[in-house]
C-alpha positions in Angstrom: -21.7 12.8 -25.4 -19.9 15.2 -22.9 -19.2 18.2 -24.4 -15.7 18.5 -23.8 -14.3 15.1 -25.3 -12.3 15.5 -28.7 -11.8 19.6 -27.6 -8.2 20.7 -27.1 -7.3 23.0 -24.0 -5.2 26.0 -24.8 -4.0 24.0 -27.8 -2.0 21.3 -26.1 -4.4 19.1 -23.9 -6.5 16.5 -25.4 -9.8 15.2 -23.5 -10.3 12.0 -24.3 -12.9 10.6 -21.8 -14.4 11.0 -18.6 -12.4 9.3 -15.4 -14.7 10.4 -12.7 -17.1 13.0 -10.9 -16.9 15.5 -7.8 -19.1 17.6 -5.5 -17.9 20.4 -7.5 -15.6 19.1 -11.1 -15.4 16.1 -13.2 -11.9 14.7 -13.9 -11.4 13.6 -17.5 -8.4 12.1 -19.3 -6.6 13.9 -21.5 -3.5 14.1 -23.1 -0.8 16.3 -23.2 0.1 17.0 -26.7 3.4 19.0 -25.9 5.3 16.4 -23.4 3.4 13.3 -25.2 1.9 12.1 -21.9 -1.4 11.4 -20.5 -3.1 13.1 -17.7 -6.3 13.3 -15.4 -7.5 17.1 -16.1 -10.0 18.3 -13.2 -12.8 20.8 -14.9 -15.4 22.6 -12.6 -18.7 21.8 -13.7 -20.5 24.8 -15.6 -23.5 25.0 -13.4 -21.2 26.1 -10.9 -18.7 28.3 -12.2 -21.2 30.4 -12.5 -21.2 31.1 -8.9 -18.5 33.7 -7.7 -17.7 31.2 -4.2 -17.2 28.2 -6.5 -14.8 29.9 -8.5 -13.2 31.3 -5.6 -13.0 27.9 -3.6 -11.9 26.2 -7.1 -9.1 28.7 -7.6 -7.9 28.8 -4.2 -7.9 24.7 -4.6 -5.9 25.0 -8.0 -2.8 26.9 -5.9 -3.3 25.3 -2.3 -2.1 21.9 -4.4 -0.2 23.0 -6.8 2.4 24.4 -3.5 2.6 20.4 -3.3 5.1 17.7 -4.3 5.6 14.7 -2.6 6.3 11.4 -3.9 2.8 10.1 -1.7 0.7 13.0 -3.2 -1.0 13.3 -6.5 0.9 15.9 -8.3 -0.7 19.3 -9.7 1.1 20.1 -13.6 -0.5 23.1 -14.7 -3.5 25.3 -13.6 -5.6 27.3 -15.6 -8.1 30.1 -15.5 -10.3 32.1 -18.1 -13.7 33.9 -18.4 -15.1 30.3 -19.7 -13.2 27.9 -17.7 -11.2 26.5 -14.9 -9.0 23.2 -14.6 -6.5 21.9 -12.9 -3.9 19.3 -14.8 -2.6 16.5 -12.6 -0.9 13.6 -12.6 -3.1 10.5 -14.0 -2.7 7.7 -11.8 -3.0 3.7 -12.8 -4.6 2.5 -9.6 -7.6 1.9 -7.7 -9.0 3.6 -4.4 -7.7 2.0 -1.2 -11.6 1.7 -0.8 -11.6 -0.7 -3.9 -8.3 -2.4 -2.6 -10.0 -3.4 1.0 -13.4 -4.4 -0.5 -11.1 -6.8 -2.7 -9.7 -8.3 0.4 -12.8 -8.4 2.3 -12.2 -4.9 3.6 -10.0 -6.0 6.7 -5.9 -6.5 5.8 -3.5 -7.8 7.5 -1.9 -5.3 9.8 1.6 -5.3 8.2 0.1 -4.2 4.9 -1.8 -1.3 6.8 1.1 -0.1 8.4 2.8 0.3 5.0 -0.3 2.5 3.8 -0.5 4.6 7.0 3.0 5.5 7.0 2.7 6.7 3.2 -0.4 8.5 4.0 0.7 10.5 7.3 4.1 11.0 5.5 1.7 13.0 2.7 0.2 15.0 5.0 3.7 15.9 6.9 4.5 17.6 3.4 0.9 19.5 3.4 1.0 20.4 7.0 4.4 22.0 6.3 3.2 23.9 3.8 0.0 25.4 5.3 -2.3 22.9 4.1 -4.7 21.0 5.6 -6.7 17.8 3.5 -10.0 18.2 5.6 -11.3 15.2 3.8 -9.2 12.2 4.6 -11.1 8.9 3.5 -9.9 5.8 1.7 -11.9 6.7 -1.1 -9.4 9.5 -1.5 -6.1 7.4 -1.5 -4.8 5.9 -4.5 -2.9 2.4 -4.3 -0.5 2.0 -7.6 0.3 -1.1 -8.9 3.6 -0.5 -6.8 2.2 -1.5 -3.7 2.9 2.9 -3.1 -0.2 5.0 -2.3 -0.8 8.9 -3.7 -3.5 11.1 -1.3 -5.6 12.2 -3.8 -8.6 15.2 -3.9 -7.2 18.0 -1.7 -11.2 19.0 -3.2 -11.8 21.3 -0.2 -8.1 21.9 1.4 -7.8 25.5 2.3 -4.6 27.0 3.4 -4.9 26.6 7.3 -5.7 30.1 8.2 -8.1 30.1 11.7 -11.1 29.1 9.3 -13.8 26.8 10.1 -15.2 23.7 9.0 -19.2 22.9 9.0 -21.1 19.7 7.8 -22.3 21.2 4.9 -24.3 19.1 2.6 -21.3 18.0 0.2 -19.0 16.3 3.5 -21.6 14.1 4.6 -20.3 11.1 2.2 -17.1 11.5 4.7 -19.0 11.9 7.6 -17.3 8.3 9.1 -13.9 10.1 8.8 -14.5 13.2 10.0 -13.3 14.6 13.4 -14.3 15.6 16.5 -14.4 19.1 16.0 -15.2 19.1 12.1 -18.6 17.5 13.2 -19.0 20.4 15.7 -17.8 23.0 13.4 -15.2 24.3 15.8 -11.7 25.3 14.6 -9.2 22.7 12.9 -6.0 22.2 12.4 -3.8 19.7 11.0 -4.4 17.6 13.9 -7.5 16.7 12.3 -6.5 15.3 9.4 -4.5 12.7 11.7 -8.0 11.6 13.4 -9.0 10.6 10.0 -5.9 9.0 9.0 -6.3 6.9 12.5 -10.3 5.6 11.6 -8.7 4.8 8.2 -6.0 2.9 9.8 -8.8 1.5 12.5 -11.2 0.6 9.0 -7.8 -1.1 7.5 -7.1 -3.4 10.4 -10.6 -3.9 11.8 -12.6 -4.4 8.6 -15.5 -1.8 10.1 -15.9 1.5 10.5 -15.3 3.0 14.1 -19.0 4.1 14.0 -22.2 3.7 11.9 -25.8 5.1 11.8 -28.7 5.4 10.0 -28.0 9.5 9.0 -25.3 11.1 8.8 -25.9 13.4 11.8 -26.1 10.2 14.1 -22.9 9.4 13.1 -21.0 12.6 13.4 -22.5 12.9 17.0 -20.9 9.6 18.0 -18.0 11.2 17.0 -17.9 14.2 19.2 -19.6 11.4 22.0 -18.5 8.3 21.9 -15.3 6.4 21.9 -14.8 3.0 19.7 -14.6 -0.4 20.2 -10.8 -1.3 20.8 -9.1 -2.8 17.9 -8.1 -5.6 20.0 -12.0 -6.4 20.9 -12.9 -7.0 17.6 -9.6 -9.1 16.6 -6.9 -9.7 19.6 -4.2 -10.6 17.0 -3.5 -6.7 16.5 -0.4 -5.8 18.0 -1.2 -3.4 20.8 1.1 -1.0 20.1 -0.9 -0.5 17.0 -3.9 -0.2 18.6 -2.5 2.1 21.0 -1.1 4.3 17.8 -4.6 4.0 16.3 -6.8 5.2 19.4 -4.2 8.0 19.8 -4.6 9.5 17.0 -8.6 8.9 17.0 -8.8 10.7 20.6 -11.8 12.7 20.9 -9.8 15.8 22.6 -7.1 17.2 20.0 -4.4 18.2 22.7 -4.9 14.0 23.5 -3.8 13.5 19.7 -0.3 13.3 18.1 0.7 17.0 17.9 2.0 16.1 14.3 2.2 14.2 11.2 5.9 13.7 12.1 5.3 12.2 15.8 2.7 10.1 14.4 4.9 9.3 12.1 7.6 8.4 14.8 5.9 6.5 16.2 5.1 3.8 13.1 8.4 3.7 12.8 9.4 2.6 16.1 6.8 0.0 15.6 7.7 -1.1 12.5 11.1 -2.0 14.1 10.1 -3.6 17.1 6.1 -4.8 16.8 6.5 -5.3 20.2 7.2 -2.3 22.1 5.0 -1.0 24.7 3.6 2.8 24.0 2.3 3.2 27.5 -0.2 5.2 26.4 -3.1 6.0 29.1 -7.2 5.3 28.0 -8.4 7.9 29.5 -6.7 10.1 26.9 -9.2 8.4 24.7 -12.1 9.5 26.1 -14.5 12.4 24.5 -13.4 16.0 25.9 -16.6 17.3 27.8 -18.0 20.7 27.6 -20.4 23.0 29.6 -23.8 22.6 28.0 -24.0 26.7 27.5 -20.5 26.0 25.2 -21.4 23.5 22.9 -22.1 24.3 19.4 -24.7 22.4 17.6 -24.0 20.1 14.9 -24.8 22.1 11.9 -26.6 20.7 8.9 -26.7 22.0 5.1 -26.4 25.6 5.2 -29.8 26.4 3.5 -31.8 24.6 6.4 -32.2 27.1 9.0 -31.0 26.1 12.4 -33.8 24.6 15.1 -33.6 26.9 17.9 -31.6 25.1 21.2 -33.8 23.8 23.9 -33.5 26.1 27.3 -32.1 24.1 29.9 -34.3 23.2 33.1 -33.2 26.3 34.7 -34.2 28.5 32.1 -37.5 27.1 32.1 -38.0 27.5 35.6 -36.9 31.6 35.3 -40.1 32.2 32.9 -43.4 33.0 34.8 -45.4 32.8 31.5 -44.9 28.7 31.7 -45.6 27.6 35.1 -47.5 25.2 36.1 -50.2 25.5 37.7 -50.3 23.5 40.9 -52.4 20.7 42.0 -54.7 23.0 43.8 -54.6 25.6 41.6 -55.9 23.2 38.4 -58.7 21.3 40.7 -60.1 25.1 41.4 -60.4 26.3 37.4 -61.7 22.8 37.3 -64.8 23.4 39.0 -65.4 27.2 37.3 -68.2 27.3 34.4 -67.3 26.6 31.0 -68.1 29.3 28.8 -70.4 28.1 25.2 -67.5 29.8 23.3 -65.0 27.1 24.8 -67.4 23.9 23.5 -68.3 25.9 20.0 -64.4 26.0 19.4 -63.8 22.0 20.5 -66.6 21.1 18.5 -64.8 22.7 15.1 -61.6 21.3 16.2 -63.3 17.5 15.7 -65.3 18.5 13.1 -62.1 19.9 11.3 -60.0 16.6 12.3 -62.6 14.3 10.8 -62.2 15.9 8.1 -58.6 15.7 7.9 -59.3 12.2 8.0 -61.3 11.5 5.3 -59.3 13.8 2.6 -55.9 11.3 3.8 -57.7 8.6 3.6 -59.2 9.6 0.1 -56.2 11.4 -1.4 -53.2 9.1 0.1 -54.6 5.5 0.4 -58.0 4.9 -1.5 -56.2 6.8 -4.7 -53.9 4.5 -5.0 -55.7 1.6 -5.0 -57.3 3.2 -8.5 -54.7 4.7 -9.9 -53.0 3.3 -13.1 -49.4 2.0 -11.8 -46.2 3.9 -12.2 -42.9 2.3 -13.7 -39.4 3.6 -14.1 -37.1 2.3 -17.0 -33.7 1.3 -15.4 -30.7 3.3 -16.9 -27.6 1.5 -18.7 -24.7 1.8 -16.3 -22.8 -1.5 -17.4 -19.3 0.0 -18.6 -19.1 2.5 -16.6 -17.1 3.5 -13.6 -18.5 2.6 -10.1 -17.3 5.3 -8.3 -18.4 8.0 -11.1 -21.1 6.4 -11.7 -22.6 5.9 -7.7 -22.4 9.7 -7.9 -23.7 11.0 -11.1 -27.5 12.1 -11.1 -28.0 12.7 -14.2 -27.2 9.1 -15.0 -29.0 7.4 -12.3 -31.9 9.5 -11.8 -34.3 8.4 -8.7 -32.3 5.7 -8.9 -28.9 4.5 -6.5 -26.0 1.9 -6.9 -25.5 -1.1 -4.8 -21.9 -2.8 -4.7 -22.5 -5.9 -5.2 -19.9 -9.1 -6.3 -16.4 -7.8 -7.5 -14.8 -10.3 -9.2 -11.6 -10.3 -11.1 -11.2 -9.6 -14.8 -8.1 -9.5 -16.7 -9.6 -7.2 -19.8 -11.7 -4.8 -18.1 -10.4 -2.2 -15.7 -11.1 -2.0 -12.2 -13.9 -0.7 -10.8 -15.9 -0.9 -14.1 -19.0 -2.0 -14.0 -19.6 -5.8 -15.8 -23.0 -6.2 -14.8 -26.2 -4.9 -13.3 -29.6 -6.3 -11.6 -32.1 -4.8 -13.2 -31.1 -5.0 -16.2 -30.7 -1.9 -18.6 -34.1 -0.8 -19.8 -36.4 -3.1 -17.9 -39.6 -1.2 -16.1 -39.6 -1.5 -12.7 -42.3 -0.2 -10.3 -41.5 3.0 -8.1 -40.9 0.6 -5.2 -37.2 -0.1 -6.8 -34.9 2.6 -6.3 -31.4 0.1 -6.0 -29.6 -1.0 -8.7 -27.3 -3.6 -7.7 -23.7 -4.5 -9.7 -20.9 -5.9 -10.2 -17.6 -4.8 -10.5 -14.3 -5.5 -11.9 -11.5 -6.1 -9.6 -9.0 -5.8 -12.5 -6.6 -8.5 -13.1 -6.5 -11.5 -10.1 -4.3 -10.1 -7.8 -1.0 -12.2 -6.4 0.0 -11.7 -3.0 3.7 -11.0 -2.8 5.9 -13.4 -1.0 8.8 -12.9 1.7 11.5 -12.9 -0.1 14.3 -11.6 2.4 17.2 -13.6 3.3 16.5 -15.7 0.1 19.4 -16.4 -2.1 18.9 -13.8 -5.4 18.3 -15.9 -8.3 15.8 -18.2 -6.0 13.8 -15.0 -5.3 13.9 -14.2 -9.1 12.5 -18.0 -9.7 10.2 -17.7 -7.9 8.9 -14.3 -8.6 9.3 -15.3 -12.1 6.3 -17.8 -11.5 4.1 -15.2 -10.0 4.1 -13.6 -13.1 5.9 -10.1 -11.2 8.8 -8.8 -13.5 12.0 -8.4 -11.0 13.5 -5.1 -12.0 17.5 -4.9 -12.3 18.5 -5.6 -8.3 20.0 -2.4 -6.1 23.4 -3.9 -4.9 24.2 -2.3 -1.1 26.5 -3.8 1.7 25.6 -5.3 4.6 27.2 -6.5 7.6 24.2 -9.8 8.2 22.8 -10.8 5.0 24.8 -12.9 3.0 26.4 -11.9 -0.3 24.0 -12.2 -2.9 20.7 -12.4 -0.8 18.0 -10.3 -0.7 17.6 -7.6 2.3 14.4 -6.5 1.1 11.6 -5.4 -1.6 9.5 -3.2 -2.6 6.3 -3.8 -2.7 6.4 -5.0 0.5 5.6 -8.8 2.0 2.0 -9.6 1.4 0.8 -6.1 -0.6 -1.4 -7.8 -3.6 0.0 -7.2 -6.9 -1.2 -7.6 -10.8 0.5 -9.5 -13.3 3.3 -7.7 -14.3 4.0 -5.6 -11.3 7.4 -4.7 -11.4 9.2 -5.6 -8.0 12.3 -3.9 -6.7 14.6 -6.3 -4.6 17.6 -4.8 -2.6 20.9 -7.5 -2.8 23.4 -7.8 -0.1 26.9 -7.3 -1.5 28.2 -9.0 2.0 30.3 -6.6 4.6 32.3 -3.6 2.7 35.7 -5.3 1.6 38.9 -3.3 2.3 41.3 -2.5 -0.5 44.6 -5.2 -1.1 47.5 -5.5 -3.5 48.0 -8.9 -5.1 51.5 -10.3 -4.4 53.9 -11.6 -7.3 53.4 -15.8 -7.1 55.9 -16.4 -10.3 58.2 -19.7 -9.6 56.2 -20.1 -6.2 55.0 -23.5 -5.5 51.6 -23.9 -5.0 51.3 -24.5 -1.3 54.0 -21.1 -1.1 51.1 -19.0 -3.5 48.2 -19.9 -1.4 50.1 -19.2 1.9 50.9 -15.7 0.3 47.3 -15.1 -0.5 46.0 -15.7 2.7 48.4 -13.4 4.2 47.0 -10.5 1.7 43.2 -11.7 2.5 43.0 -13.2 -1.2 41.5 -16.8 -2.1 43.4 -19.1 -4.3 40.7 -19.3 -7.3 41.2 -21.2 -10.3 44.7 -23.7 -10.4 45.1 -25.3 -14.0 48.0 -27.2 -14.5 49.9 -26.0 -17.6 53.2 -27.5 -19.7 56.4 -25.2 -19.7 59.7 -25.6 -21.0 61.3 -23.3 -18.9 59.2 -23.0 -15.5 60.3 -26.7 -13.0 56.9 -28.9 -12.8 55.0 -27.7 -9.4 55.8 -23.5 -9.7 53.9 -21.1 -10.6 53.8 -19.9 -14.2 51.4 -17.2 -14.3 48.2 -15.3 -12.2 45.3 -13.2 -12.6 45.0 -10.5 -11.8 48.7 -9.8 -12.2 51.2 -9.0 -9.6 50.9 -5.0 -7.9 46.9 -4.7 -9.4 44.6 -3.1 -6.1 41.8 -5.7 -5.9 38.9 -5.8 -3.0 40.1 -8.4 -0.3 38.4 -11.7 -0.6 39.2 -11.0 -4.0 40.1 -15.2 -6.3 43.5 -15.0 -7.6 43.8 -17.8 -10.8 46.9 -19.8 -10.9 48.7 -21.9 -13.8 51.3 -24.2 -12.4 53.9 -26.2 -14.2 54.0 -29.3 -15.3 57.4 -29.3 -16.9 57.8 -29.6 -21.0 55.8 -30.8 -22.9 56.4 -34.9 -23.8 54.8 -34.5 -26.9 57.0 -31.2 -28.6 60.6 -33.2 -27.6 63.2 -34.2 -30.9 62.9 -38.0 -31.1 65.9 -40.1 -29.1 68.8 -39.8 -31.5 70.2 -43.2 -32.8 73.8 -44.7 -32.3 75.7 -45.7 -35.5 78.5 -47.5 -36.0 81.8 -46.1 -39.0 84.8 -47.3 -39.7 88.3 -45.4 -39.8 91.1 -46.3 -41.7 94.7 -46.2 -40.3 98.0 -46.9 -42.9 100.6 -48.5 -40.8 104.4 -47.1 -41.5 107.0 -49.5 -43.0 108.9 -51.5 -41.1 109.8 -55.4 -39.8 108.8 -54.9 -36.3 105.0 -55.4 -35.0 103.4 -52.1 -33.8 100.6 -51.8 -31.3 97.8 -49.6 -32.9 95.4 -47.6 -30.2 92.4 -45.5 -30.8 91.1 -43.5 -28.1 87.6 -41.8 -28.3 86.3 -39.6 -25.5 89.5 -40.5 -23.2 88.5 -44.1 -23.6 90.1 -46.9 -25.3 87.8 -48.0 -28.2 90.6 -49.8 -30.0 93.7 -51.9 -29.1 95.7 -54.2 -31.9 99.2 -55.4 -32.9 99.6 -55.4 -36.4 102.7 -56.9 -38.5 103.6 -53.9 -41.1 104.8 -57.0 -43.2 101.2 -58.5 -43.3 98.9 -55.5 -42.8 99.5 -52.2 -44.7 96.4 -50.3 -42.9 94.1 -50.9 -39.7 90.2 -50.3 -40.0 88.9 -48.9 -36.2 85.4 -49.2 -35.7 84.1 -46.4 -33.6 80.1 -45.6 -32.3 78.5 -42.6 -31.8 74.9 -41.2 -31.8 73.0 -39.9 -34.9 74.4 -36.3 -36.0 77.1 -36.2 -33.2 81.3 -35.2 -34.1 83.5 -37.5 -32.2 87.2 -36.7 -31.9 89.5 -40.2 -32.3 93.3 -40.2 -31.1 95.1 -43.1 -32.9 98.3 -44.5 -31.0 101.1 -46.5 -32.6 103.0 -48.2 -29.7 101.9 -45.8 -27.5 103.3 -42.6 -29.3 100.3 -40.3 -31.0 100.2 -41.0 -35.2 96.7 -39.5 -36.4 93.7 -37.6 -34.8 90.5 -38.3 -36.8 87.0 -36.2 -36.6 84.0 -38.3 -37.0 80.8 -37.2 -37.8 78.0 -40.0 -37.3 
């Protein structure tokens, strides 16, 4: 068990389990016991720190990173140094290396999707450059992709403040040796310019699917750097936009002062692409070609520092100059020829066969003919199922004489990715020394989803459908825009076609429509309809909502009341809701009120002679008679009236007023 799991780091960080191995640290996990977070802890390994220039180099790492924080760079939290021990606390990212992402989509992507990496990556190195710093070791193995879709540039492992030094290929750079530039491979002085030829071969390895050069050693390879140019992106797939390609072998051009001068013209330049695919760069190839140099300048390509240096061969000239090797001409070698050979000459050729012979048989004996007796040799095959590829591919003590092989990488939705599920040989079989490869395969985490185009597509549709990918859709950014329609996406993040997990949390941009001007709703009250709507429109309202409503006191066909309310600042477009009259209501009237018929009683005064009687109600004559006093001594009027009414009734005797009656129905 490694030595530092379960410790606690100046009482507040808590390793928990190895994450990876370095050249020169291992990175554990750890957690952070005062904030209640986890993080990826980076100690130097203890066979080195005791050595003076690891510490040094370790320490100067610690603060050349820590001067760092950008959103596209892993961040530094803490760094520590004591007698005992050196570490660096940084942020712990859940991701995988862009390596891992390309050999999970067949190592080439689509050029949309390496355009959105690039740009994160040279906006990274922007930040470092402007501080100082150069990477020195750009790679896609040292790029981190987040669930996101984002990117972090990881392992600033041998960044130096830029400060005239050099840069050699030391024993610990040739895993990078396919990234490298120009004048790293010839140890010459770099700059940040550099790092951008490495960003362009890992733009070139993202839209190609190969590396820009390969050989069998690592020397080979660094010397087509400083000698060769590439294939063309376009030669190996003409669907690559050209400017890309022409943005790609720009920054790859042998000669630095052919290169983008900075992070931020590089950068310019992707954007400019990114808006218009199609736009012509006009950039010339023979700024591609390798810078040439007089022979007497040319540094050799250096090696591990402990292997001395072969002396360089003198040039034709040189040999020439030096008496001490010239030839001897024709005529000069026919005359030794025919001098006497002296008995020491043959005595000395003689031992020189003899001695050969001998050679012979003692190879023969000790290298061939030994083996053929000798008992076989077999190697048990270590357990490396479980463990992290990338830690694991570099960790000696594990492996032994042994090396990994990526094999199959195959989704898995419980084991992590690039964990190790299986391995040929198996784990403890004995395999003769012949079998140094041990080949596995590896997790790509959970099956990835592609992300779909979702721009110009109506919100909730986009959330549908997202929905059924399995993404979460994060609560929507709400912006105006003049083109998109209200309610439409404008964009997300990730972007079209980056490959996502379950779960991924996507971040969509909605169009709120063009930015609405300020109005004040007009007062509608008693307005017919047709005079509301006409009013709206002359504000730049909408009529919304009209409900027809019953009102005692408002005519049938005017406006009784609207929201919002007359005088309220609304944005213009803005649906005004209407209730309209429809006069009372039938069903809240009294009932019709019913006509009933009394009967008054007149007395007639004495007398002989007849008299007309008259009754008048309402100025009209309800009642005419001529009654005999002798015969009648009162008159009965009938008189109608509706229920609950008062009636006033005038009674006339021969045309001369005699009685007024009130009459209550």
């Amino acid at each position: 068990m490694d030595q530092y799991i379960g410790k606690l780091l100046d009482n507040r960080y808590e390793i928990l389990e190895v994450i990876g191995t370095g050249g020169m640290a291992r990175v554990y996990k750890a957690r952070c016991h005062r904030l209640n977070r986890l993080v990826a802890i980076k100690i130097l390994r203890e066979d080195l720190a005791q050595d003076a220039e690891f510490r040094r180099r370790f320490h100067d790492e610690s603060q050349a990173v820590a001067m760092l924080s950008h959103p596209n760079i892993v961040a530094v939290y803490d760094v520590s140094r004591s007698s005992e021990l050196e570490y660096i606390v940084m942020e712990l990212i859940d991701g995988i290396t862009l390596k891992q992402y390309m050999q999970k989509k067949g190592n080439k992507l689509n050029w949309r999707e390496a355009l959105h990496f690039t740009t994160q990556i040279v906006k990274a190195l922007g930040h470092a450059h402007s501080r100082g710093i150069i990477h020195r070791d750009i790679k896609p193995h040292n790029v981190m992709v987040l669930r996101d879709g984002s990117v972090k540039v990881a392992d600033f492992g041998i960044a130096r403040v830029a400060s005239g030094g050099h840069s050699t290929l030391t024993q610990e750079a040739l895993g990078s040796v396919h990234y490298i530039s120009p004048e790293q491979a010839r140890g010459s002085h770099i700059d940040a310019r550099s790092d951008l030829y490495s960003a362009g071969v890992v733009l070139y390895e993202m839209i190609t699917g190969r590396l820009p050069f390969e050989g069998d050693t690592p020397v080979s390879v660094a010397i087509q750097h400083i000698n060769s140019i590439p294939l063309a992106p376009r030669e190996i797939d003409p669907s690559i936009p050209e400017a890309l390609e022409a943005i790609t072998m720009k920054a790859m051009a042998p000669n630095p002062d052919n290169r983008y001068s900075s992070a931020d013209e590089m950068l310019a330049d992707l954007e400019e692409f990114r808006k218009n695919p199609n736009i012509n760069f006009d950039y010339k190839i023979s700024d591609f070609m390798p810078e040439t140099e007089p022979d007497e300048d040319k540094t050799q390509i250096r090696s591990a520092p402990s292997r001395p240096r072969e002396p360089r061969p003198r040039t034709h000239s040189q040999r020439r100059s030096s008496g001490s090797e010239r030839r001897p001409n024709r005529y000069e070698d026919d005359e030794e020829g025919r001098q006497g050979t002296s008995p020491w000459v043959i005595a000395a050729c003689v031992a020189v066969v003899l001695i050969f012979l001998g050679g012979v048989v003692y190879f023969l004996n000790q290298v061939l003919f030994s083996d053929i007796f000798a008992p076989a040799t077999f190697y048990e095959v270590p357990q490396v199922v479980g463990e992290d590829y990338e830690s694991a591919a570099t960790n000696q003590e594990l492996l032994g004489r042994f090396t990994l092989v990526l094999g199959d990488t195959v989704a898995d939705e419980e084991a992590e990715a690039g964990t190790i599920l299986s391995q040929n040989p198996s784990a403890g079989s004995k395999v003769g020394e012949d079998v140094t490869q041990i080949t596995v395969t590896v997790s790509g985490g959970p099956e990835l989803v592609e992300m779909i185009d979702v721009y110009n597509m109506e919100y909730q549709q986009a959330w549908l459908e997202l929905n059924k990918m399995g993404l979460k859709v994060a609560t929507p950014e709400y912006v105006t825009n003049e083109e998109i329609t209200k309610n439409y996406v404008i964009s997300s993040t990730p972007p079209k076609g980056a490959m996502l997990a379950p779960g991924t949390e996507v971040q969509l941009v909605v169009s709120l429509g063009p930015e609405v001007k300020p109005t004040v709703v007009p007062s509608l009250f008693e307005r017919t309809l047709e005079q509301a709507t006409s009013d709206l429109h002359t504000s730049n309202l909408e009529v919304g909502r009209v409900d027809p409503v019953y009102d005692d006191t408002v005519p049938e066909g005017y406006v009784v009341y609207q929201y919002p309310a007359a005088g309220t600042t609304v944005d213009e477009g803005t649906a005004v809701n209407l209730q309209v009259s429809k006069g009372p209501d039938p069903d809240k009237q009294p009932p019709e009120p019913q006509e009933v018929e009394k009967t008054i009683t007149v007395t007639l005064p004495d007398g002989d002679e007849p008299i007309n009687v008259q009754a008048m109600m309402d100025g009209v004559v309800i009642f005419s008679e001529t009654k005999d006093p002798a015969m009648d001594l009162s008159v009965e009027i009938p008189v109608k009236g509706l229920e609950g009414e008062t009636k006033t009734v005038t009674v006339y005797f021969n045309g001369i007023q005699a009685d007024i009656k009130e009459v209550t129905f």
